[in-house]
N, C-alpha and C positions, 0 to 999 in steps of 0.2 A: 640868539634869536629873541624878538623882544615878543613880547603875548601880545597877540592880534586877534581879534574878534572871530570865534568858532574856531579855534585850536585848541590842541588836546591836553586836558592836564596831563600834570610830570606823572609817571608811573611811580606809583607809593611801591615802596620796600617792607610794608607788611606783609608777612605771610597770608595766604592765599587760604582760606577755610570754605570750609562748603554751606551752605545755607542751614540751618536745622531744621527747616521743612522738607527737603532733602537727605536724609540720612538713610541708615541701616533699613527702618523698618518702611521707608518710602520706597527704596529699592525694590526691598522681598515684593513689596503691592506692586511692584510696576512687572517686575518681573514672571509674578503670581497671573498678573494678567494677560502679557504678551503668551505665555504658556494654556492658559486657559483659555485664552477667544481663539487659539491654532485648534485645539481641540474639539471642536465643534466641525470646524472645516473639515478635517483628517474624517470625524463620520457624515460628515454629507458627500464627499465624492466616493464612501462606501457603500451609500446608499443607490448612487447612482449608475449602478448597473445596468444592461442590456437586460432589456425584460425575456423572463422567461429563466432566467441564470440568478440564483443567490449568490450573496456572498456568506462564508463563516470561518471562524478562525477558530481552534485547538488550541490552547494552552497546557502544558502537563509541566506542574514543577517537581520537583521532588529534592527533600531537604535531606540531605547526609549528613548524620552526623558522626565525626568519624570515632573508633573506638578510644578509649583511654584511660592508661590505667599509670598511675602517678604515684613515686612516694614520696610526699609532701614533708614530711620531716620525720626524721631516722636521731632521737637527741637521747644520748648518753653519756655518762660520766666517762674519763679518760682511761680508770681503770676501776678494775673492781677492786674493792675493799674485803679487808679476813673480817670475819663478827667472832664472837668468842667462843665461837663452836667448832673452829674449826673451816670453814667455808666461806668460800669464798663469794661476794655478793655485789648482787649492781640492779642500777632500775634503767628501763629502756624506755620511751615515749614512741611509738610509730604513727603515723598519720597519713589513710591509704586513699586515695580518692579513686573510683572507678566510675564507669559509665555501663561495663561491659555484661550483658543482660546473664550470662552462667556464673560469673563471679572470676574469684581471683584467687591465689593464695600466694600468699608470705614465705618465704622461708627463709630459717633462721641454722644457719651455719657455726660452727666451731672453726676458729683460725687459729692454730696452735704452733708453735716453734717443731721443725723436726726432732723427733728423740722424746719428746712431750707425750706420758702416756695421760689419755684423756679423763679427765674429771666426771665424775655421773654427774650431769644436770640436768638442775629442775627448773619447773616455770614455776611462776606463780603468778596468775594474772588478778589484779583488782579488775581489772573489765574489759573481757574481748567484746561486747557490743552484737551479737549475733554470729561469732566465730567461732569455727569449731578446733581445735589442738590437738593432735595427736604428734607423738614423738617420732622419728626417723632413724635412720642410721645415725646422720652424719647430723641431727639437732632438733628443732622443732619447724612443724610444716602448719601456720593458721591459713582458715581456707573459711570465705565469704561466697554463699551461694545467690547474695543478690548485688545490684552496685549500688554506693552509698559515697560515704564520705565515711570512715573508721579511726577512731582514737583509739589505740592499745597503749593501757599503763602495763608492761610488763617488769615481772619481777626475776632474777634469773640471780641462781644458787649455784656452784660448785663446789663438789666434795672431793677432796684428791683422792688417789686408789690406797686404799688400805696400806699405814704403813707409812707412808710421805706424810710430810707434815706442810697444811695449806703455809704459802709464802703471804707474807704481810699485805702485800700486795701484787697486780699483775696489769699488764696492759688488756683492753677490750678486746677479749675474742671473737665476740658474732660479728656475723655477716649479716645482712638482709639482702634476700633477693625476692622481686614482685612478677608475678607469671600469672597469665590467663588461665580460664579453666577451660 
């Protein structure tokens, strides 16, 4: 076709871009207003009730939050190590998060091989942080009476039963298990 007077130029193969008067924050504004001049509307035909008859509206939210009780990190050596006493030794890292308004408590278990008569152990905490430790049957039970966020450095000692001679080394016996109060 040969170009005749008021015919359309050829369509360009440039990509197609938007104006920069036109972008992101021209939108939000158009959008900001199309939302906002509805609102005014929405309370004027509130207003326009049958006289004699109000209008009112209740709102009740309420925020749940739900409980939660987390251990964030459980970080120990693979096993314990003998010191030259005799005992056997390891250090534990715990890290408890809670929300839960009574608190929580920790407990610290003995996993032993059957036939395994148990070692007396001890703790030895550099800083339970507002936690209190008493010993158990079956190992140690810390117990937090508010919720927080909790670092325990624990230190944890085995002495074998009179007579046995501690092994050089051994795999990580405790357990950790985390319970409401």
């Amino acid at each position: 076709m040969s170009a005749t007077r008021g015919a359309l130029p050829a369509p360009s193969t440039a990509p197609c871009r938007p104006s920069p008067a036109w972008g992101r924050p021209a939108a939000a504004l158009a959008l900001g207003l199309a939302v906002g001049l509805q609102a005014p509307a929405a309370r004027a035909e509130a207003r326009l009730a049958a006289p004699g008859q109000g209008a009112s509206a209740r709102l009740d939210f309420r925020i749940i939050i739900p409980p939660v009780i987390r251990l964030l990190e459980n970080r120990h050596a693979a096993e314990l190590q003998a010191d030259g006493q005799g005992r056997l030794r390891g250090e534990q890292t715990l890290v408890v998060l809670s929300n839960l308004k009574r608190g929580f408590c920790v407990t610290l278990r003995r996993h032993l091989p059957e036939g395994i008569v148990p070692p007396a152990w001890h703790l030895e905490d550099e800083g339970l942080g507002g936690l209190s430790a008493e010993p158990t049957a079956e190992g140690w039970r810390l117990c937090a009476a508010r919720p927080g966020r909790y670092t325990l450095q624990l230190r944890h000692a085995f002495e074998p039963p009179p007579g046995q001679p501690a092994p050089a080394a051994q795999a990580w016996p405790v357990w950790a298990d985390v319970a409401a109060l």
